[in-house]
N, C-alpha and C positions, 0 to 999 in steps of 0.2 A: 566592339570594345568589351571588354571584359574588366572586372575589376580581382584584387587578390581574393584569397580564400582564407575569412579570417573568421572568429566568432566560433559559434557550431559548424560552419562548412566545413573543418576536414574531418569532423566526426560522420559526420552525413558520406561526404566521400570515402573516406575508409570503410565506413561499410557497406554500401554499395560497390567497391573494390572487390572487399572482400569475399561475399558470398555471390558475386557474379563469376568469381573465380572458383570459389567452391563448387557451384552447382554445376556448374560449365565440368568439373573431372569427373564427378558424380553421374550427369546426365552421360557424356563419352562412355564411360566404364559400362554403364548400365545398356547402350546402343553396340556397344562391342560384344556385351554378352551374350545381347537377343541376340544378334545378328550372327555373330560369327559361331558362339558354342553353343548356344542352344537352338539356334538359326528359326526363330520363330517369332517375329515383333508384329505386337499385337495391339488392338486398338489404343489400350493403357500405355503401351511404350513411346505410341503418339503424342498419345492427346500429354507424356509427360515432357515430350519434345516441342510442343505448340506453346505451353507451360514456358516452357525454357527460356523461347525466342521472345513471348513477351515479356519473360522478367529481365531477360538484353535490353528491352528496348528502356524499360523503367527505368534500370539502374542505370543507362545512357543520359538519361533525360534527369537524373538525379544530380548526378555527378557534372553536368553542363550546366546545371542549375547553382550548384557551386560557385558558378564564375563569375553568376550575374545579382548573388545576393542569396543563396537559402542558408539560411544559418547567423544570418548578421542581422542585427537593428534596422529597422529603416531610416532611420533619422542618422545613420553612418554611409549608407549609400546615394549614388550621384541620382538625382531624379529621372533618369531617361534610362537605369540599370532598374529600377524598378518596377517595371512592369514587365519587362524583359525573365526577370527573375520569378516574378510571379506566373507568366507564360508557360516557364520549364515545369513549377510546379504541379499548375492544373495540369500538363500533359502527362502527370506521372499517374496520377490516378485512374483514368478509365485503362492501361493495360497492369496496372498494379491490379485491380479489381478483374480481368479478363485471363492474369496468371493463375489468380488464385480459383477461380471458376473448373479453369481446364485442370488445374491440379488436385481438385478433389474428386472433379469424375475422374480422373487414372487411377483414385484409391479406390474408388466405389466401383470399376471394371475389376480391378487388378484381384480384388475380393470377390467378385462374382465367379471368377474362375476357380475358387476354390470352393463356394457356398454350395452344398449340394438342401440342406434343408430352404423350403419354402419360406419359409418365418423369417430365416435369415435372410433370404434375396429381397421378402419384401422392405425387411429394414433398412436393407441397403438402399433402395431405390427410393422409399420415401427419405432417407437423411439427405442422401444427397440430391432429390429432387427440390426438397425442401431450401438446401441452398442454393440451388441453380437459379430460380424463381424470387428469392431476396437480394444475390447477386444483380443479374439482369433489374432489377427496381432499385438498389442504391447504384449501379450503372447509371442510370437513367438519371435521376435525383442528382448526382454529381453534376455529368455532364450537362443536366439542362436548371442548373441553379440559377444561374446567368444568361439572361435573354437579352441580345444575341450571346451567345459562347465567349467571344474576344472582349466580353465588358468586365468579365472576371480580372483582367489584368489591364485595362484600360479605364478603368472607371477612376484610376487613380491621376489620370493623364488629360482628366478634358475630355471621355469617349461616355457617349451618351448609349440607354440600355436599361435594364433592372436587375437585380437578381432576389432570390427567396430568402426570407428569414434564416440569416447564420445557424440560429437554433435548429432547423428542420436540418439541417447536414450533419450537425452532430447530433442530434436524436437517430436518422441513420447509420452515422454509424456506430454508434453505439449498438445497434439493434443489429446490424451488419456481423461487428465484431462477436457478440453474443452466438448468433447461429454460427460464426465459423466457427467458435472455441466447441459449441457444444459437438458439432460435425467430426470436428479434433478426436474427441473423446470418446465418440459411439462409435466410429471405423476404427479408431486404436485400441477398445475392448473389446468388439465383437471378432476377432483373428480368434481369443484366448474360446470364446464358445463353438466358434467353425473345426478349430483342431481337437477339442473335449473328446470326439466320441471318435477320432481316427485310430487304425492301427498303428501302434508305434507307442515307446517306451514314453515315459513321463518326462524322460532330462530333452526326448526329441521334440517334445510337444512345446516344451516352454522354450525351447528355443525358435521354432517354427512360428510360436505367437509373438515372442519378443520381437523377432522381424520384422512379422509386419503389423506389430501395434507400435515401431519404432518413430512411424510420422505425425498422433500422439503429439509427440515433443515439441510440434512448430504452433501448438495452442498456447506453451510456453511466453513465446513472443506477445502472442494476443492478449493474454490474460493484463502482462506486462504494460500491454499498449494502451489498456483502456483508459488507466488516469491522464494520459495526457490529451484522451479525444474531446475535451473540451478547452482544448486550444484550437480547434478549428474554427472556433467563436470569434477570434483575437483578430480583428479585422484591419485594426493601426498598426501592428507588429508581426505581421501573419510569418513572415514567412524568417523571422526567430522564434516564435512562437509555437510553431510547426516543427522544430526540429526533432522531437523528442519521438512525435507519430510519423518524420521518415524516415527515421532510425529503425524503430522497430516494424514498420511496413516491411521493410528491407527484410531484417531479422525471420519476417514472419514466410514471407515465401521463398526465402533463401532456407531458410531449414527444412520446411518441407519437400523440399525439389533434392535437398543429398539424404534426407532421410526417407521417401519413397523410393528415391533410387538405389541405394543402399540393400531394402530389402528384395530387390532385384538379383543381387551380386553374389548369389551362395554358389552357382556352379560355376563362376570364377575363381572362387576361394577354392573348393572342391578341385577345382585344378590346379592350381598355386601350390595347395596341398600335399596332391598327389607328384607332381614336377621335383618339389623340394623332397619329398620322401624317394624318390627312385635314385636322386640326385647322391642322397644320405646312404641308400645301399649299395650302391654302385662302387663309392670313393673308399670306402678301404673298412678295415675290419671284423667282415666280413669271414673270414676264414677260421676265427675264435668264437663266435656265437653260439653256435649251438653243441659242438664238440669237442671245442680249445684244440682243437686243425689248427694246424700248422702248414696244412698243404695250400697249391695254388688255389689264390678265390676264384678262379676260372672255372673250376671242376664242378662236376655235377657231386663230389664227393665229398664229404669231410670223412675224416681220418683220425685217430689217434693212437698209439701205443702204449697201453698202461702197464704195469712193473713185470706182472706176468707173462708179458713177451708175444701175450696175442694181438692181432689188428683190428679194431673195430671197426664199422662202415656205419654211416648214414647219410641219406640223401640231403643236400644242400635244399634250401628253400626258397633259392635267386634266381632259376633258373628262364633263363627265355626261353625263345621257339628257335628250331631252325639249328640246334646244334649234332653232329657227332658225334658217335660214341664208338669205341672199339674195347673188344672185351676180351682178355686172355685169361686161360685158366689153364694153368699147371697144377698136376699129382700125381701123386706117388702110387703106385699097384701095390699088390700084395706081393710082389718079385724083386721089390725097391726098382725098379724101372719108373723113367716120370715120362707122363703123356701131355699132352698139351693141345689144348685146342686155340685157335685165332677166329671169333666172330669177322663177320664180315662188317662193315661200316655202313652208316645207316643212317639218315637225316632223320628224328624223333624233334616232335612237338611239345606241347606241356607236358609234364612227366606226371601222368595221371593214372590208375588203374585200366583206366579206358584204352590205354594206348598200349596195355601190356609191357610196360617199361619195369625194370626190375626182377623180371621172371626170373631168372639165373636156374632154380631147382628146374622150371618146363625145361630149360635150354639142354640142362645139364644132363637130363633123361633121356633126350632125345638125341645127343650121340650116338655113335655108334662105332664101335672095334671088330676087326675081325679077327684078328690077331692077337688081342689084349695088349698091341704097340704102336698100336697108328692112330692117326687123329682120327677127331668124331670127322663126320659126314664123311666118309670112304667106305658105305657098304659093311654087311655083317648083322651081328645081332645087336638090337636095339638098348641103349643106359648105359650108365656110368660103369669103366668097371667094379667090381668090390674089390673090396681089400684099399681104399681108399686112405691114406695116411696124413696129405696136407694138401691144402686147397688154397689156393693164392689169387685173386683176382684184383684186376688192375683196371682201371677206366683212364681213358687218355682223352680228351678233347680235343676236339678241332674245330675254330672257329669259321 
């Protein structure tokens, strides 16, 4: 049996919607990057995928907990949805507490990979040792407030048990919340000290640290959360009382999980990037860029004829691998007779110095006439002849 979703429950619900749905594209993207383009997933890409699956399972356990009373009055619910509702609750907390563990060592791995000073790794390892060790103790402190465990949500029923002074739970977490915010703050400023002394311009550096001091932002939540941790007290109306700390629980490891992964996604961009720019020179306009050519964008050539009546040449800047070129040159002797040579055809690669592309003067010298009327390469004595009058050279493509 269930009852409607009224009161705070669809606030509690929608954001447990929400950022399960968030981190859920976040986490994907960031498993597509290691995996397929940078093809290297590493311990941090885990432990942000382990992350992941227990903040599934919270906001599973949040959002079920909707049906049966989180966010409503108790004295508005049926007595047997009561403990029912309270049930969903405690189970939100030990893997709420278990996402937030594994998602601050992927920041404190994720920063190791870049730390190359000492000073720096030890700071990493005692911030986030330091929370791994208060974690695991309000783990603990939750889980065993209630002796047995099921008296947490049965003591309201007739079910016999103890549990600890309300106070000592919210004293945890309050002291809980504390160390995550400050963990927040010293892995989201220390990026800005590990990139200080790299090679690389100043606008690369700030953006390298904006990265990854971008997860930082989910202490946002925490900060936010702390006035309500003393609703944990509210033992007659707990679970209205409560909505406001599983609202921002939510908040708090829902933004860390797309803002870690986030800073994962630069050589995705980096390819987006590049995709959309080949795309942009490919599709047209090309052929007025750099010499107001008029000719095919296909060519390794632009082209222009200014009032003078001469042709200018210069090399395109689009070019791939893999294409042909043919090269004719017709001119005039000093007999007005015209000679003509036809290169032969020839698969060239990037069009670099390296590859000797462009020689035209080596080519042109190495003719040869024997006659002063026949083409180059037929024997005789070696160069252009003199007496040279007009020179005309044409590049034709073939794809």
């Amino acid at each position: 049996m269930t009852v409607p979703v009224k009161g705070r429950g669809p606030q509690v619900a929608g954001a447990a919607g929400l950022f399960v749905a968030l981190s859920t594209v976040a986490v994907l993207l960031r498993c597509y990057c290691r995996v397929i383009i940078v093809k290297q997933f590493g311990l941090d890409d885990w432990l942000t995928f382990i992350s992941w699956f227990f903040f599934v399972f919270y906001c599973t356990f949040s959002i079920a907990g909707t049906h049966h009373g989180t966010g409503q009055h108790a004295v508005d619910l049926p007595p047997n949805e009561l403990p029912i509702g309270l049930k969903w609750w405690w189970a939100c907390e030990p893997v709420y507490v278990l996402a937030g563990l594994t998602l601050k060592a992927s920041i404190g791995v994720q920063l190791l990979r870049i730390a190359v000073s000492k000073t720096h790794k030890l700071i990493i390892w005692i911030t986030v040792g330091v929370l791994e060790v208060v974690g695991v103790a309000y783990f603990l402190v939750f889980v065993m407030q209630c002796m047995p465990s099921e008296y947490f949500w049965t003591r309201f029923t007739g079910g016999t048990g103890s549990c600890m002074n309300p106070q000592i739970v919210v004293d945890s977490t309050y002291a809980y919340s504390a160390i995550t915010c400050a963990t927040d703050w010293i892995l989201g400023l220390l990026p800005i000290s590990l990139v200080w002394h790299l090679q690389m311009n100043s606008r690369t550096k700030l953006m390298v640290a904006g990265i990854l001091s971008i997860g930082a932002v989910a202490s946002t939540a925490t900060i936010v959360r702390i006035p309500y941790v003393k609703d944990l007290g509210n033992q007659a109306d707990f679970l209205w009382a409560t909505s406001d700390v599983a609202i921002w629980s939510t908040a708090e490891t829902g933004i860390g999980l797309v803002a870690s992964s986030l800073a994962t996604l630069r050589p995705l961009l980096r390819l987006f990037l590049t995709k959309s720019q080949l795309g942009e020179s490919t599709s047209g306009g090309l052929g007025t860029q750099q010499f107001g050519a008029t000719t095919n964008a296909n060519g390794y050539i632009r082209s222009r004829t200014p009032k003078n009546g001469a042709e200018e040449f210069g090399l395109r800047n689009d070019i791939g691998k893999g294409r042909g070129v043919t090269t004719v040159v017709e001119a005039g002797g000093s007999d007005g007779t015209k000679r003509s040579m036809s290169g032969s055809r020839e698969s060239v690669g990037p069009l670099t110095a390296a590859n000797n592309w462009n020689t035209s003067e080596t080519k042109l010298t190495d003719m040869s006439s024997d006659d002063g009327h026949g083409s180059g390469g037929h024997g005789g004595s070696s160069g252009w002849p003199t007496g040279t009058k007009t020179t005309t050279v044409t590049h034709v493509v073939e794809s």
